[in-house]
C-alpha positions as CSV (number, residue, x, y, z in Angstrom):
1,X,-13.3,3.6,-1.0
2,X,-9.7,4.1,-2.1
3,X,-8.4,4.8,1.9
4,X,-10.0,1.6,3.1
5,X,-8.3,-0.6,0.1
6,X,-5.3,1.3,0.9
7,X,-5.6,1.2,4.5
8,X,-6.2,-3.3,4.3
9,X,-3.4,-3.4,1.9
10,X,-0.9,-2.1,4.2
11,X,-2.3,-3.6,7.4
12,X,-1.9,-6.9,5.6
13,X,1.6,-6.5,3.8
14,X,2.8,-4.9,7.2
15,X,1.5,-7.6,9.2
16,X,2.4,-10.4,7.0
17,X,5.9,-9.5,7.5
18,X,5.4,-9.2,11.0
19,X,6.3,-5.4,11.2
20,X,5.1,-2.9,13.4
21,X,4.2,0.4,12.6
22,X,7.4,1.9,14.1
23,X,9.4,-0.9,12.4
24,X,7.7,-0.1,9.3
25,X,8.7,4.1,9.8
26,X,12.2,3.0,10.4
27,X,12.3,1.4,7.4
28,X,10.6,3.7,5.1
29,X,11.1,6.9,6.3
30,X,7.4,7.3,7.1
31,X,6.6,8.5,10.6
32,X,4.5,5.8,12.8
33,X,2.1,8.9,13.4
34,X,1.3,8.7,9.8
35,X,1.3,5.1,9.2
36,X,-1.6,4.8,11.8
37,X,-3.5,7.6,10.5
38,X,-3.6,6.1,7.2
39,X,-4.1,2.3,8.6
40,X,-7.3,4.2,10.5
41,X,-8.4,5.7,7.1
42,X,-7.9,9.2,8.7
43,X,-5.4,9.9,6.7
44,X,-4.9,10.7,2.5
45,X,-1.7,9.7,1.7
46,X,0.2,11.3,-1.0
47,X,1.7,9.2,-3.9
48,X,4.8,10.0,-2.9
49,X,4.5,8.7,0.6
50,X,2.5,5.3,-0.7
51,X,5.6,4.6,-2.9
52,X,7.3,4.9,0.1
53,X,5.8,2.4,2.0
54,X,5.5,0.1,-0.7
55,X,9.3,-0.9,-0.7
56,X,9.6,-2.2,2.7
57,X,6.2,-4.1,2.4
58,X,7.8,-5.5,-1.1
59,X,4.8,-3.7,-3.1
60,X,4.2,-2.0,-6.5
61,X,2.1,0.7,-6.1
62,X,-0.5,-0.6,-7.8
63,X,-0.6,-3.5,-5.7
64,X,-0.7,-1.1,-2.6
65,X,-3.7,0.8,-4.4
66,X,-5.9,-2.2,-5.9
67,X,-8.5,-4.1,-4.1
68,X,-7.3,-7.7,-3.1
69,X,-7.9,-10.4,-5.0
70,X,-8.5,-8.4,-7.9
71,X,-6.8,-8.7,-10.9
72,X,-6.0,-5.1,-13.0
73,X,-7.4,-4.1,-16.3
74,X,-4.0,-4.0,-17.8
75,X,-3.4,-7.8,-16.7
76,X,-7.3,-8.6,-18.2
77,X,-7.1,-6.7,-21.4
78,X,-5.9,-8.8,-24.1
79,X,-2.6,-7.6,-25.8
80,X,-2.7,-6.3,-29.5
81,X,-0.1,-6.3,-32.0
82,X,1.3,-2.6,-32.8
């Protein structure tokens, strides 16, 4: 489950700023080989890797690792008082 959120996150960031994978490999330091293996869910990226994709696409992490449209448990959990 977590390679295909992963994998439609960064199809989507990538493509909304109209980069291509070698672009995108360029710019992070990520070979294209890689890039498509993970965008083909054949691939598990390390953490390391994912954070470095995530600053060309303009990501956190977390929004590279949560499914779209959803909103995380730290943002829905009220905030108490210490």
């Amino acid at each position: 489950m977590i390679e295909e959120v992963v994998a439609q996150n960064l199809v989507s960031a990538r493509q909304a700023l109209k980069l291509t994978q070698e672009t995108l490999g360029q710019q992070s330091g990520v070979s294209m080989y890689v890039i498509a293996h993970i965008e083909r869910q054949a691939r598990n990226p390390s953490l390391q890797t994912l954070a470095r994709l995530a600053v060309p696409l303009h990501l956190t992490l977390e929004e590279l690792l949560s499914v779209p449209g959803k909103a995380s448990a730290s943002q829905d959990a009220p905030h108490s008082a210490a």
